[in-house]
LUMROKOL-948197 format. One record per residue (C-alpha): residue in one letter; x, y, z. Coordinates in steps of 0.5 Angstrom, whole numbers, plus 500, padded with zeros to 3 digits. Layout:
BEGIN
AXYZ;...
This chain:
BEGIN
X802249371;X803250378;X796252378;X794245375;X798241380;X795245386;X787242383;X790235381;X792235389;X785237391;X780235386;X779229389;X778231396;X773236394;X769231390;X769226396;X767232400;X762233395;X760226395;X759225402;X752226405;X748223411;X741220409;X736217413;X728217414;X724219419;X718214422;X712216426;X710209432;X707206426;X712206421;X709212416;X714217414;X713224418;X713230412;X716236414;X720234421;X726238422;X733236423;X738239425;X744236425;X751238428;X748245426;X747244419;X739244419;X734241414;X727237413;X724231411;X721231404;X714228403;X716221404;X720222411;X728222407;X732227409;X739228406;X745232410;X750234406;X758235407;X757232414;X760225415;X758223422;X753228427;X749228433;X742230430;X736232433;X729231430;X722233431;X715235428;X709239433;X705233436;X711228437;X717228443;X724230440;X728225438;X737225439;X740221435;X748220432;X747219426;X753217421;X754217412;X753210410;X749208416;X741206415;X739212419;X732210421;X729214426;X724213429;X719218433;X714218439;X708221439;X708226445;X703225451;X702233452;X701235444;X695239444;X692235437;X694228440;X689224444;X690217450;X684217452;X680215444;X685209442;X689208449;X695209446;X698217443;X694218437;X692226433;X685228434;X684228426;X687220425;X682218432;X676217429;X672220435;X670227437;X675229442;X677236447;X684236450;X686242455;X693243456;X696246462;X697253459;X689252458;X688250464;X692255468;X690261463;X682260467;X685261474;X679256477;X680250482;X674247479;X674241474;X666241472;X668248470;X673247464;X667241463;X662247462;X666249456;X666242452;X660242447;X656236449;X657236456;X651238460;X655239467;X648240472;X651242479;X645241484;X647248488;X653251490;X661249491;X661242493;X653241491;X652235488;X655235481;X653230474;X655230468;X650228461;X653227455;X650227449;X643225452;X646220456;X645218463;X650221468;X652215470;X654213463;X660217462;X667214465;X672219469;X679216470;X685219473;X691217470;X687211468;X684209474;X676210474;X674215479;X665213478;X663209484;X661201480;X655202476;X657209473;X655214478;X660221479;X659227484;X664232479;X664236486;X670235488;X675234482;X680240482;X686243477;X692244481;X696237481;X693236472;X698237467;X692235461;X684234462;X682228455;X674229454;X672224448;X665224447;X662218444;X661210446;X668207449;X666201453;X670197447;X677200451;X674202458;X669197459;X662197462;X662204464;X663209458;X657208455;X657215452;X663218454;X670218457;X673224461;X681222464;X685227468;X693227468;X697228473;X704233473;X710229472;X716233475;X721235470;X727239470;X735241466;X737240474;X736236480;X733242483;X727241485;X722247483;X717249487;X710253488;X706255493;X699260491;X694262496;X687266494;X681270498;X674272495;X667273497;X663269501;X669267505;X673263501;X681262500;X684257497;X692255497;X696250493;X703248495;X708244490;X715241489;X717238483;X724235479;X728230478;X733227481;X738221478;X733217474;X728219479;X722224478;X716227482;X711232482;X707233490;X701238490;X697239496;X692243496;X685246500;X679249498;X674253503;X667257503;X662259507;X657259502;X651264501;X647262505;X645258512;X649251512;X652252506;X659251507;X665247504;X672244504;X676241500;X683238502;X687234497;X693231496;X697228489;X704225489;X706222481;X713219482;X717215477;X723211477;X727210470;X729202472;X733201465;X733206460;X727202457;X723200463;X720205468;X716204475;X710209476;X706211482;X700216482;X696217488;X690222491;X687223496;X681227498;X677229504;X671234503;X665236507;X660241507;X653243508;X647241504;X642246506;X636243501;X631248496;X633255498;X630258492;X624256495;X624258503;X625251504;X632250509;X635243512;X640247518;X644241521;X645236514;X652236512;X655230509;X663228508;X666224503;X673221503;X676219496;X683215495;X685213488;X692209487;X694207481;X702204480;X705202472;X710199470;X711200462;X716197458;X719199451;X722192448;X723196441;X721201437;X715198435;X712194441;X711196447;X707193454;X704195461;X701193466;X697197471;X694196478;X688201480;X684202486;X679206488;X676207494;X669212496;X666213503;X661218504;X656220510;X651224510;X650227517;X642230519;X638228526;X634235527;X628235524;X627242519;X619245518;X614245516;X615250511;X609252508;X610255501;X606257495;X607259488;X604261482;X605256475;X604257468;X602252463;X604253456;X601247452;X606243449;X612245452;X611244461;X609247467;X613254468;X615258476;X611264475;X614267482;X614265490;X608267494;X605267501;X602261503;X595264504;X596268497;X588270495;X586265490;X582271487;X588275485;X592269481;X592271474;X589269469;X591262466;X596261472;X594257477;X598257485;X600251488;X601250497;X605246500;X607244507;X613241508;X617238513;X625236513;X626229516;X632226519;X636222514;X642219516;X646214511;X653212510;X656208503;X662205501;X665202495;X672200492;X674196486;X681194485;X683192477;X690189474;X690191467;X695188461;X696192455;X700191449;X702196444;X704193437;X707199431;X707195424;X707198417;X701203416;X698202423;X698201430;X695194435;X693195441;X690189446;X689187452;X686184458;X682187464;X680183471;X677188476;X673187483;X668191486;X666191493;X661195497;X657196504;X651195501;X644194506;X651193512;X652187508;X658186505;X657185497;X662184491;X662182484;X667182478;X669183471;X673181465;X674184459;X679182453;X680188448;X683189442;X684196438;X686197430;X689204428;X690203420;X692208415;X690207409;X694210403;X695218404;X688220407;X683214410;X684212417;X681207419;X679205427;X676200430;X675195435;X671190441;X671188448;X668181451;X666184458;X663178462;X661180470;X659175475;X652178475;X650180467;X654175464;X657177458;X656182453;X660185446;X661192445;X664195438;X667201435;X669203429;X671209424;X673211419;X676218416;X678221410;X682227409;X678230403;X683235401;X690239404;X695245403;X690248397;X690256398;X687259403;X685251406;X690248410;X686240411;X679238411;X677231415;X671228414;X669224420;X664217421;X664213427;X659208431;X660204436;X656200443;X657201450;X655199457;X653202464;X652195469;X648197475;X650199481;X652195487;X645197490;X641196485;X643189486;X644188492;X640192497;X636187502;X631193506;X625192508;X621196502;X626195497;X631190494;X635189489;X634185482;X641180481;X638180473;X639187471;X641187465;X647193463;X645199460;X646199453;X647206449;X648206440;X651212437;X652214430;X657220429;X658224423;X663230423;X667235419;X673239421;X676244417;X682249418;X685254413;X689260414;X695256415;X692253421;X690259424;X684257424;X680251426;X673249425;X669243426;X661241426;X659234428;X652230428;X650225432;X645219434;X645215441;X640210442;X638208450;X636202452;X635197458;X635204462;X634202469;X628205473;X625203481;X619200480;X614201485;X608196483;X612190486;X613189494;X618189495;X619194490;X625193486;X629196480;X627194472;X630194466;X624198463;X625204459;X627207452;X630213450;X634216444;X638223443;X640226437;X643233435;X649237432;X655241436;X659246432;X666249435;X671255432;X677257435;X680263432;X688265432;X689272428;X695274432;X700270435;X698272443;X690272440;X686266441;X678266440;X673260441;X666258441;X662252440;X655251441;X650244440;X643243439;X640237442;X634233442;X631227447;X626223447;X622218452;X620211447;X619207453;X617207460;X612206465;X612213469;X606217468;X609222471;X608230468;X617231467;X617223465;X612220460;X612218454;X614223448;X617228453;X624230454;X630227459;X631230465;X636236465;X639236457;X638243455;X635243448;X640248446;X647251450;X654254448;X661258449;X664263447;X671265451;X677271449;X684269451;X689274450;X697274453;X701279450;X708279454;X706278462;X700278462;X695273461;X687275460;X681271459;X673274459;X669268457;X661267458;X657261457;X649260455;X644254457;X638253454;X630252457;X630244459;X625239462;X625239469;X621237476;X622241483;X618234485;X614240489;X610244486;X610240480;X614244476;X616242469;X621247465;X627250468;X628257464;X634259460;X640262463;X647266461;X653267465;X659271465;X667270468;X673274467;X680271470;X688275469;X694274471;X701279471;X707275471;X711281474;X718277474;X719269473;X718268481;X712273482;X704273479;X699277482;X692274479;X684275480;X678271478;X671273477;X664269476;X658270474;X660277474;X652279472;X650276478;X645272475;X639269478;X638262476;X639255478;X641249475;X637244478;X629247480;X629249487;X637250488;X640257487;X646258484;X653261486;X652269485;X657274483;X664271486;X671274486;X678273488;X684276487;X690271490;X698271488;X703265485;X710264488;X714259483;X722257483;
């Protein structure tokens, strides 16, 4: 009896403990559920089911927290009986996420674009100061560096121009107007996370990614405490180089901030060959309400250094030396309004002034070599010899090429900046993400010492949809109208299926097809330029690029694997060129070319401090269209330094402490010109680098670095000889 009264007492306490359970649903930006997401909920833990509801049972209120792998983790109180919808963001450093494809978070696979995303760890892992080398590394990218440290440094993609790529830092464009770039002094130490999207992007970025969009994120401060956490680091190698960085971070009150100086320098290898590079980034935010932030980036540069002209070839300019100035500002003001829709507005300015310094006349250099014709491919150096080599003693099927030359003076100076103001809105709805806005941008520079300006505006508007559980679907379009070319429309679409998911040792399986237009406007000189023997041509037409991009990615062994094959088709069009034949000469739209090829990556992690990556791409370019007659540019033949066939291959392995790289990079046969000895055809190359750290406690890290270890012989652009081997060996600080 006693027994029974004692259940009748608490049986209906236990049935309404039994009974009481938290539940709720989990949503990514737009709205879908977030399977698998964890919940740990007052220390009761459990996942989302398929469809994103999780249920807690025993637990009548809670302070929660959410997360899922590529989103921020969320803190919420949540309460049995409440509606309990959550809502996550997806995270700005996540290594499957991307800005820079839709201008707003979005996973690589739901993208629809062929797109890398380096981390900080990746960045810090390949111990280099240089940004065009983690470039190098990307499939598609050609990265040509015209010598040495600080030598003029451009980037093709796919086959493009190199002015057809769009860089920005923090969303500011960094290419002078009209698209032209110097990769040369673009450094790590202040980036967080480097987005490099190859294909047409003028639908978000306007009139300058014609083939491409590379954006660099700056470090924001971080920090559990108010004190602020700092780090200084300083290296020293051959050829006299030594580099420092210093850094402070942290955030106070609703305050945080990231500072980083920096100074890079070399005497080169050979006679004014020296460089210097110092740098400046502050990134500062203000939390103005809990939905309101006030952001500022800003960098400056200041570099100079030698340029000492073809000395593969005995040719040596003593006294040029040129100087580059470089300030970038961007200030952003963001604003949630609620969980689904969210707006900014963004200023930015560039500003680029360059000098080149030469008053000593250099020569003449008589130099000769032997070439090689192999039919149907191009003119090949044999070797260098003296200018007064016998003629009876050249080969057979070989002919010898003399040339004088003398280096004259040729100073010059240029100027640009361009301001923008930019509105974006970002709208989450069921099944998908909108993004729209608006852009006015104006460009000025000293042009012919005559002050010129031109302006543009660009409306776009950018769809993200998923539809059902495996189609994304992507597309979007920019109405761009400049005060010179008038108005042009560029599109973008995708659409990717998931073919299959967790099926036994296959993890997921994408297949991926997109297209797209995009624009490069002329430059400021090929419009304006008043000088007696040229003048620029106010009609120029913008150049226009036509892509198709088929891809496949696959990944299996719970994700320990990943791998992706990519075919792509762009068309160039309206391609900008100086016409002679006219006088004053001028600049036409007037040749015509296309680039095809495949890019195939890996990337292998069989053990947890283990990661292995590859990648190769295939590519073919022809000229359809053009006026030139010349050897290296005619009709049927193909683009100037694209290599036919390139890759990667690097090892990253961090057991504990230690942190090790060993990497190489080939680099194709490709057409060419010397625009000296008639030379046609650059020959193959190969390098390899190795890198390492040892975190001997957490305040204290010796390091080291090692490029071009084989100290291969070769260069980049005819007649320019790459860095030998180089070394340095330094020591990082933090606290």
């Amino acid at each position: 009896m006693k027994l029974l009264f004692l259940f009748s007492i608490l049986a209906p306490a236990l049935l309404r403990a039994g009974e009481t359970q938290i539940k709720g649903i989990v949503l990514d930006p737009a709205a879908r559920p977030v399977a698998d997401a964890s919940v740990d909920c007052g220390g009761v833990r459990t996942s989302t089911r398929a469809d994103g509801i999780f249920v807690v049972n025993g637990v009548e209120r809670c302070a929660a927290v959410i997360w899922h792998e590529g989103f921020e983790k969320l803190r919420a109180d949540l309460t049995a009986g409440g509606e309990n919808r959550l809502r996550l963001s997806i995270s700005r450093l996540s290594d499957g996420v991307v800005v820079s494809a839709t201008r707003a978070p979005v996973s690589l696979e739901e993208s629809g674009v062929s797109a890398t995303v380096l981390n900080r760890a990746e960045i810090e892992a390949r111990q280099t100061p240089a940004v065009l080398d983690l470039l190098r590394d990307i499939p598609g990218f050609a990265v040509v560096e015209s010598g040495r440290r600080g030598a003029v440094t451009s980037l093709f993609t796919r086959g493009a121009t190199s002015t057809g790529t769009l860089v920005l830092l923090d969303g500011v464009p960094l290419n002078e107007p009209g698209g032209q770039i110097d990769l040369a002094h673009l450094v790590t130490p202040a980036l967080e996370r480097i987005e490099a999207v190859r294909g047409p992007e003028s639908a978000l970025f306007g009139a300058e990614a014609a083939s491409g969009v590379v954006q660099l994120f700056t470090a924001r401060g971080t920090g559990e405490s108010a004190a602020p956490h700092g780090r200084l680091s300083y290296e020293r190698g051959n050829f006299q180089t030594d580099h420092w960085t210093a850094g402070i971070s942290g955030v106070l009150s609703r305050i945080d901030y990231s500072l980083t100086a920096d100074q890079f320098h070399t005497v080169g290898m050979f006679v004014n060959d020296f460089y210097r590079n110092t740098n400046g980034t502050a990134n500062i935010g203000v939390k103005l309400t809990q939905k309101t932030e006030l952001r500022a980036i800003y960098r400056q540069f200041s570099a100079e250094g030698g340029s000492p002209n073809q000395v593969a070839y005995g040719i040596f300019d003593r006294d040029s030396e040129g100087a580059t100035r470089d300030s970038t500002l961007a200030v952003k003001l963001e604003d949630v309004r609620n969980s689904r829709f969210a707006q900014r507005i963004s200023f930015g300015y560039h500003r680029l002034h360059s000098t080149l310094n030469d008053s000593i006349l250099d020569g003449p250099y008589n130099v000769a070599a032997l070439l090689r014709n192999v039919v149907g491919t191009g003119v090949y150096l044999d070797r260098l010899v003296p200018y007064d080599y016998p003629a009876s003693q050249v080969p057979v099927g070989e002919t010898i090429s003399r040339q004088s030359v003398t280096l004259y003076p040729f100073p010059s100076s240029s100027e640009t900046d361009r301001k923008s103001i930019d509105y974006q809105g970002t709208l989450a709805h069921t099944g998908g993400t909108l993004v729209f806005g608006y852009e006015y941008e104006r460009q000025q520079g000293l042009i012919s010492l005559l002050d010129v300006n031109r302006s543009n505006n660009g409306g776009y508007v950018h769809e993200q949809y998923r539809w059902g559980k495996r189609v994304y679907l992507t597309g979007g379009a920019r109405l761009e109208h400049s005060s010179t070319f008038g108005a042009k429309f560029t599109p973008r679409g995708s659409i990717t299926v998931l073919l299959a998911g967790e099926h036994g040792i296959l993890n997921s399986t994408y297949l991926r097809f997109s297209a797209g237009r995009g624009i490069t406007e002329p430059s400021l000189l090929q419009n304006f330029a008043q000088e007696g023997f040229y003048v620029g041509n106010p009609a120029l037409r913008p150049e226009k690029t036509t892509s198709y991009d088929l891809g496949l990615v696959q990944e299996v062994f719970r994700r320990r694997v990943r791998l992706e094959a990519t075919a792509f088709r762009n068309s160039f069009e309206d391609l900008i060129v100086f016409d002679f034949g006219t006088n004053p000469a001028s600049w036409r739209n007037v040749d015509r070319s296309w680039g095809r090829g495949v890019e195939f990556s890996a990337t292998v992690r069989p053990m947890k401090a283990l990661q292995v990556s590859a990648n190769w791409t295939h590519l073919e370019t022809k000229i359809t269209r053009t006026d030139s007659l010349s050897a290296y540019a005619s009709v049927g033949q193909p683009l100037l330094r694209r290599p036919g066939n390139s890759g990667a291959a690097w090892l990253l392995y961090s057991p504990r402490r230690w942190n090790l790289i060993a990497g190489g990079r080939w680099v194709g046969d490709r057409q060419d010109s010397d625009f000296l000895f008639g030379i046609t055809r650059n020959p193959a190359y190969g390098t390899m680098y190795f890198a390492g750290s040892f975190q001997v406690n957490r305040h204290f890290a010796p390091y080291f670095r090692l490029d071009n270890a084989l100290d291969e012989r070769y260069s980049e652009v005819l007649g320019y000889t790459a860095l030998g081997r180089n070394g340095v060996g330094g020591v990082r600080v933090t606290w």
